[in-house]
C-alpha positions as CSV (number, residue, x, y, z in Angstrom):
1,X,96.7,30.5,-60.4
2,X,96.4,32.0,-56.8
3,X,95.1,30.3,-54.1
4,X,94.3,32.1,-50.5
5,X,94.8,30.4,-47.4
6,X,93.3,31.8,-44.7
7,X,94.6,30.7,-41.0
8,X,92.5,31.5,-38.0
9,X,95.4,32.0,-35.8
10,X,99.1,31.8,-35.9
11,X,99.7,28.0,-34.8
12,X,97.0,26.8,-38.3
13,X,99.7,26.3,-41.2
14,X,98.6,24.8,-44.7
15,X,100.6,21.2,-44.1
16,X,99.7,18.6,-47.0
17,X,97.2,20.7,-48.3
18,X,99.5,23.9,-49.0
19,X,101.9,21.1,-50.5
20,X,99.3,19.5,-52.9
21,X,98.1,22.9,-54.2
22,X,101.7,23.8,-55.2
23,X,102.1,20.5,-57.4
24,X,99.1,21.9,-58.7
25,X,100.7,24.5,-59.9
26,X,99.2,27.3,-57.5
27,X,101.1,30.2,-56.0
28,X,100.1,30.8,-52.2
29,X,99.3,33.9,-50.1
30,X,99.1,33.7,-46.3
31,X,96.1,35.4,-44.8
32,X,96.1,35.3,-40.5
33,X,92.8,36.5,-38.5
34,X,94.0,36.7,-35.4
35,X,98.2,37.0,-34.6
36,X,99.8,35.4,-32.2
37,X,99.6,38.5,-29.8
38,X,96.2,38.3,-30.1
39,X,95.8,34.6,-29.4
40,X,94.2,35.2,-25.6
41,X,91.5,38.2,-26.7
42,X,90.7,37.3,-30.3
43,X,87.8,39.7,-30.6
44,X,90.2,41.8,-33.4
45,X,88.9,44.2,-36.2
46,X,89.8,42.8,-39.7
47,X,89.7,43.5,-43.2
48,X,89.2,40.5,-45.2
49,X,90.7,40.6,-48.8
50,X,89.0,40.5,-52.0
51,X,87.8,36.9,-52.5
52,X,87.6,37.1,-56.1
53,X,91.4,38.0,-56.7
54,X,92.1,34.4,-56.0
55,X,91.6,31.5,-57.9
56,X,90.7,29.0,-55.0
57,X,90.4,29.6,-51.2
58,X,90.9,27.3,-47.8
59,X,90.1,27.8,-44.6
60,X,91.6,26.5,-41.7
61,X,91.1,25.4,-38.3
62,X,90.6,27.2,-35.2
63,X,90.8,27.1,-31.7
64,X,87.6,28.9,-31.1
65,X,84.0,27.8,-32.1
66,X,81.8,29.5,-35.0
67,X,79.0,30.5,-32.6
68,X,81.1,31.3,-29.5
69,X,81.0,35.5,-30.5
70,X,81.4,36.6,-27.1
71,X,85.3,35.2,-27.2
72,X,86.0,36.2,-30.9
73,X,84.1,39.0,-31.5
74,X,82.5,40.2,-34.4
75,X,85.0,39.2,-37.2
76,X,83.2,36.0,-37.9
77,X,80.7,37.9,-39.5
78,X,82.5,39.5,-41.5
79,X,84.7,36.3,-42.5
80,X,80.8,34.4,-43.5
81,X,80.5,37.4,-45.5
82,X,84.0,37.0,-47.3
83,X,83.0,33.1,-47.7
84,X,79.7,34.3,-49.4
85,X,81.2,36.4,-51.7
86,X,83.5,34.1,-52.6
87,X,80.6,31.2,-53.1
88,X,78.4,33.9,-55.0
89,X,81.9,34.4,-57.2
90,X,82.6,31.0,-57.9
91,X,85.8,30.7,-56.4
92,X,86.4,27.1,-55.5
93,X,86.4,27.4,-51.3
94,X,87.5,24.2,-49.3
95,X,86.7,24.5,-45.6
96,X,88.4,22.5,-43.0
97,X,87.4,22.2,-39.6
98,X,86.4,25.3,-38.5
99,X,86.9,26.8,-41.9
100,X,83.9,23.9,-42.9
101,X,81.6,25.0,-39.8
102,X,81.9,28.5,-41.6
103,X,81.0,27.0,-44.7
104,X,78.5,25.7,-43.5
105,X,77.6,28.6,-41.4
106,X,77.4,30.7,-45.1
107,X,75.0,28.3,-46.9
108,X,72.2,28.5,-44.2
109,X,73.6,25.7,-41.9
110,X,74.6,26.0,-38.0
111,X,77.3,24.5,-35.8
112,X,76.5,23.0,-32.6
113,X,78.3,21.2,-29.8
114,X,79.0,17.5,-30.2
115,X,77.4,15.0,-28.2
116,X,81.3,13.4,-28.2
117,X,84.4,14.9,-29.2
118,X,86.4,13.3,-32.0
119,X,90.3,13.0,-31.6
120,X,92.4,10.8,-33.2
121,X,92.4,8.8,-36.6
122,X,88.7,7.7,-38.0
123,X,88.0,6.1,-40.5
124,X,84.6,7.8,-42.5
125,X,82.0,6.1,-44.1
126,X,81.2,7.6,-47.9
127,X,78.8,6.5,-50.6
128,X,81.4,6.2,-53.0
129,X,85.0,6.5,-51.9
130,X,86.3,6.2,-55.6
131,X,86.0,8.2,-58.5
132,X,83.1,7.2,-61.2
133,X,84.2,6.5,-64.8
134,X,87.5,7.5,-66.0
135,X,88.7,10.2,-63.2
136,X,88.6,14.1,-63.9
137,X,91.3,15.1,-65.9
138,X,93.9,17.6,-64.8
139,X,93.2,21.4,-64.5
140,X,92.8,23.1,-67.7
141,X,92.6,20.0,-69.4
142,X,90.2,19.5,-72.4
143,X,87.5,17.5,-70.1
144,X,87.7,19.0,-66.6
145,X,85.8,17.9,-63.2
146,X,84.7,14.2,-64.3
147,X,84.9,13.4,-60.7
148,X,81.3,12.8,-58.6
149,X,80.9,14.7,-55.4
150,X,80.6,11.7,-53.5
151,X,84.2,10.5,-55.5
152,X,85.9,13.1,-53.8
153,X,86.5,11.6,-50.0
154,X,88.5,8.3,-49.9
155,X,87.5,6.2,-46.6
156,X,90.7,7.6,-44.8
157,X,91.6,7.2,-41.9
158,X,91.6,11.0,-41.6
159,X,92.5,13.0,-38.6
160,X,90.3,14.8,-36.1
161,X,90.3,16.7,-33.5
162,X,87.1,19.2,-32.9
163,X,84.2,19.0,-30.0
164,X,81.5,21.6,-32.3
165,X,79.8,20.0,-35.4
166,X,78.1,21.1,-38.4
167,X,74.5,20.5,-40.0
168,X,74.0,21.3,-43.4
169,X,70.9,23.0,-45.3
170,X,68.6,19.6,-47.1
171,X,70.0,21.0,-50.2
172,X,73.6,20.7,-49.6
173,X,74.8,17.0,-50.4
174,X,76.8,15.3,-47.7
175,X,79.4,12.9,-48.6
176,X,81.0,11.3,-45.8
177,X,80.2,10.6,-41.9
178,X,80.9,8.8,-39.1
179,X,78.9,7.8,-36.4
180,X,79.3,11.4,-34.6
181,X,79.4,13.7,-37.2
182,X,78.9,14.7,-40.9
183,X,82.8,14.7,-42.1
184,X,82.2,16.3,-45.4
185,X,80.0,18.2,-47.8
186,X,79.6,19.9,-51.3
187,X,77.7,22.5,-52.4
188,X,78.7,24.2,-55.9
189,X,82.5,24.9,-55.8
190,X,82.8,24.3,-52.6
191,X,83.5,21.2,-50.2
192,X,83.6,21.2,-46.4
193,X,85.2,19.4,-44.3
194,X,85.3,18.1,-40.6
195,X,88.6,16.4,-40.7
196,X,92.0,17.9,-40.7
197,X,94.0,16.3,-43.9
198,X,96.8,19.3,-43.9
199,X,97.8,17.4,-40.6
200,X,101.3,16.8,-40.4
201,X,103.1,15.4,-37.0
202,X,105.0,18.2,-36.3
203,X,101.8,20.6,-37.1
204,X,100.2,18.5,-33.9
205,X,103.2,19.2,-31.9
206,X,102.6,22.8,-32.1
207,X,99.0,22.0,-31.1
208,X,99.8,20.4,-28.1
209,X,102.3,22.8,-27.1
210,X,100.4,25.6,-27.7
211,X,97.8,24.2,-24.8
212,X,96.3,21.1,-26.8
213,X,98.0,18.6,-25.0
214,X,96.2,20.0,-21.4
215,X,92.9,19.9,-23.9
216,X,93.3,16.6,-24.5
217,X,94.8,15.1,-21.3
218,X,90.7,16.4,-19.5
219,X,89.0,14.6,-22.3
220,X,91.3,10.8,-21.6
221,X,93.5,11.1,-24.5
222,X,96.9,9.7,-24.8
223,X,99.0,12.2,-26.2
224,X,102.5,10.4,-27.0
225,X,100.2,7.5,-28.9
226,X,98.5,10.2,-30.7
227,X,102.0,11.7,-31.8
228,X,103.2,8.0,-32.5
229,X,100.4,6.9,-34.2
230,X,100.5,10.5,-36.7
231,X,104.2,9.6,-37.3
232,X,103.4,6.3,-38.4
233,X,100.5,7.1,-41.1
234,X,102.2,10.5,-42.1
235,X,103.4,9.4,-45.6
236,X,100.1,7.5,-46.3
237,X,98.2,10.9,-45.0
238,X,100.6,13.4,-47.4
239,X,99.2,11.0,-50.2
240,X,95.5,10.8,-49.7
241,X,95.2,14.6,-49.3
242,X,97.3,14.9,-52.1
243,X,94.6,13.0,-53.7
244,X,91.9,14.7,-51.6
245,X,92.9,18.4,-53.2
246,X,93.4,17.0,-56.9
247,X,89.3,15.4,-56.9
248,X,88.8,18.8,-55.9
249,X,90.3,20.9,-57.9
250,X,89.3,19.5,-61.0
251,X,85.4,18.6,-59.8
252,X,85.4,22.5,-58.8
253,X,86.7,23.3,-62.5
254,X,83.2,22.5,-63.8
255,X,80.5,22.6,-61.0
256,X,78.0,25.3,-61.1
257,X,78.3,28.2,-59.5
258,X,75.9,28.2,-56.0
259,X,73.3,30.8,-56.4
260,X,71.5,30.2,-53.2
261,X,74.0,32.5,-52.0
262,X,74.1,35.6,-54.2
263,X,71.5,37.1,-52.3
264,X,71.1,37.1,-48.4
């Protein structure tokens, strides 16, 4: 099995959700919009892959904002297009952050400012944070994808760190929230998220020293806590994201394919 990740920049890395697809048994390819050099005039010309050479997809987090075209130029057209393909195909696609604003961006949604950014550890409130009945079985397993889509997000605390927001079409189900901001959604064989659960602590040192520390500093954020407080939770994290990909991989085995997507 082949899974894509797909990193916005060079300072996204897969983090407990590259590690719980490899238990899984996946092999990973790499897939970077904009490189490092590019990092301060993102508006680059790229060729997306073929999504349906892969068995799964994720898309990461960026440092930009879905809408804001004028800074990253046209490719985020052409990535909606790549994530449509890939829903129309029925390749399981898990958005995170940025990578769910696009999702939701593809089914007919929008992304808007925040009326308050979210940073730090939340906790998310979600209809059912447990599976229902006996728990999907593993991939390729007789009886595949037993889990509910509102099974698939456990209460957290998960990390976050974004100021832009999705809304969802009435026909895509949203599973989890907090007070702020839908956290997470699922539409066919796909689930977006709000949250960051491939955080690591030393992935949030490189996004402080890559100019995320001066980001947060202006908006009354403690950094070192922030760092501290990662540390401290980072076993319990790996272990709910762990748990987090597994729901999704097997739910994804068996949901139906979204049609409201094969045609524009």
């Amino acid at each position: 099995m082949r899974v894509l990740f797909v990193h916005q920049n060079h300072s996204s890395s897969p983090g407990f959700v590259g590690d719980a697809y490899t238990s899984l048994g996946y092999d990973a390819t790499e897939f970077t919009v904009v490189p490092r050099e590019r990092y301060d005039s993102p508006d680059v010309t790229v060729t997306f892959p073929d999504p349906l050479g892969y068995d799964a997809i994720v898309a990461f987090g960026a440092a930009w904002a879905v809408y804001d075209e004028e800074a990253i130029g046209t490719w985020i057209h052409d990535e909606i297009a790549f994530t449509r393909a890939a829903i129309a195909g029925g390749v399981p696609f898990l958005g995170i952050c940025f990578g769910g604003q696009l999702l939701a961006t593809a089914l007919g949604g929008s992304v808007a400012r925040a009326p308050e950014p979210e940073v730090g550890w939340y906790t998310v409130e979600t209809s059912a944070p447990g599976l229902t009945g006996p728990g999907p079985a593993e991939p390729g397993s007789a009886e595949p994808g037993r889990a509910e889509p509102g099974g698939l997000i456990e209460p957290g605390p998960w990390f976050q760190w974004h100021v832009d927001r999705f809304t969802v079409p009435d026909s895509v189900k949203v599973v989890a929230r907090t007070s702020r901001a839908s956290q997470a959604f699922v539409s066919g064989r796909s689930l977006g998220l709000q949250f960051h659960p491939e955080l690591t602590s030393s992935l949030l040192a490189t996004w402080l020293e890559d100019g995320g520390k001066a980001e947060l500093t202006g908006l009354g954020v403690d950094t070192d806590d922030l760092l501290a407080r990662t540390r401290a939770v980072e076993g319990e994290a790996a272990t709910r994201t762990h748990e987090l990909v597994r729901r999704f991989v097997c739910y994804a085995a068996s949901a139906p394919i979204d049609a409201t997507v094969l045609t524009p």
